[in-house]
PLY file of the C-alpha trace (Angstrom):
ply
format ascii 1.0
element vertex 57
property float x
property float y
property float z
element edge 56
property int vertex1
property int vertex2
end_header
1.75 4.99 -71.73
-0.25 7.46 -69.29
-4.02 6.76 -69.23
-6.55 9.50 -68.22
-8.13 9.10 -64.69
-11.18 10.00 -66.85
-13.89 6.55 -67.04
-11.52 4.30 -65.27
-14.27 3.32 -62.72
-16.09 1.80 -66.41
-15.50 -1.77 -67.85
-13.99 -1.71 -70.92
-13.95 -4.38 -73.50
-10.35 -5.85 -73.83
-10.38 -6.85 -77.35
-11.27 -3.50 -78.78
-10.86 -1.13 -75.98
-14.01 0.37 -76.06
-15.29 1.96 -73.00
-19.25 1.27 -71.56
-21.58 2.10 -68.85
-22.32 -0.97 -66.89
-20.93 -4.82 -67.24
-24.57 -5.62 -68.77
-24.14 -3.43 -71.99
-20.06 -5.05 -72.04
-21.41 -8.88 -72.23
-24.25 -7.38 -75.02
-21.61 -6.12 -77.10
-19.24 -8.81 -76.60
-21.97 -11.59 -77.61
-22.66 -9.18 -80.47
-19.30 -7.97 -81.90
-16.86 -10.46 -80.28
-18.93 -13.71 -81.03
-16.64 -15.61 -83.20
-13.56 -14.83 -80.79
-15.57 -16.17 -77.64
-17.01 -19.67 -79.65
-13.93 -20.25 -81.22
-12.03 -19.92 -77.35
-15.11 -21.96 -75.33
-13.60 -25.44 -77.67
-10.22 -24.91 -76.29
-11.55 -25.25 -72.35
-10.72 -29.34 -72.47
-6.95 -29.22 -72.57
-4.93 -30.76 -70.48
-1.59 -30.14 -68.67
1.29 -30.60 -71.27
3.82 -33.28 -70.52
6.21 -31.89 -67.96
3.95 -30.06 -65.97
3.71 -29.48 -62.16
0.81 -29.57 -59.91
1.30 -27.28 -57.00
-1.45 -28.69 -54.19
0 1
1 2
2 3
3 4
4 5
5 6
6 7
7 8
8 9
9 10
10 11
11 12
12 13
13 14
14 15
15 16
16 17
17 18
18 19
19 20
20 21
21 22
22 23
23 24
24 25
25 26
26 27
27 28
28 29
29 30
30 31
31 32
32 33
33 34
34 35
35 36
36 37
37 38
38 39
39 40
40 41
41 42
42 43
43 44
44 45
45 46
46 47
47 48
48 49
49 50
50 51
51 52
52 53
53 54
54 55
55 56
């Protein structure tokens, strides 16, 4: 897939690929449109490692 060098400098929203002018108007449509995706992923930031996992220090 080829994208157009066109608007690549703007963020775009990665859930529905929708192109804006500056970071403030992404996080305004993301707390509008994207709510229940972000709440539902904020509960899952307690886990813990899984048995079997390694540290690297």
């Amino acid at each position: 897939m080829v994208l157009p060098l066109v608007d690549e400098d703007k963020p775009k929203c990665y859930l529905c690929h929708e192109r804006f002018e500056s970071i403030e108007k992404l996080r305004e449509h993301q707390n509008s449109q994207h709510r229940d995706f972000f709440e539902t992923h904020k509960k899952q930031e307690k886990r813990e490692p899984a048995p079997g996992d390694v540290t690297v220090f």
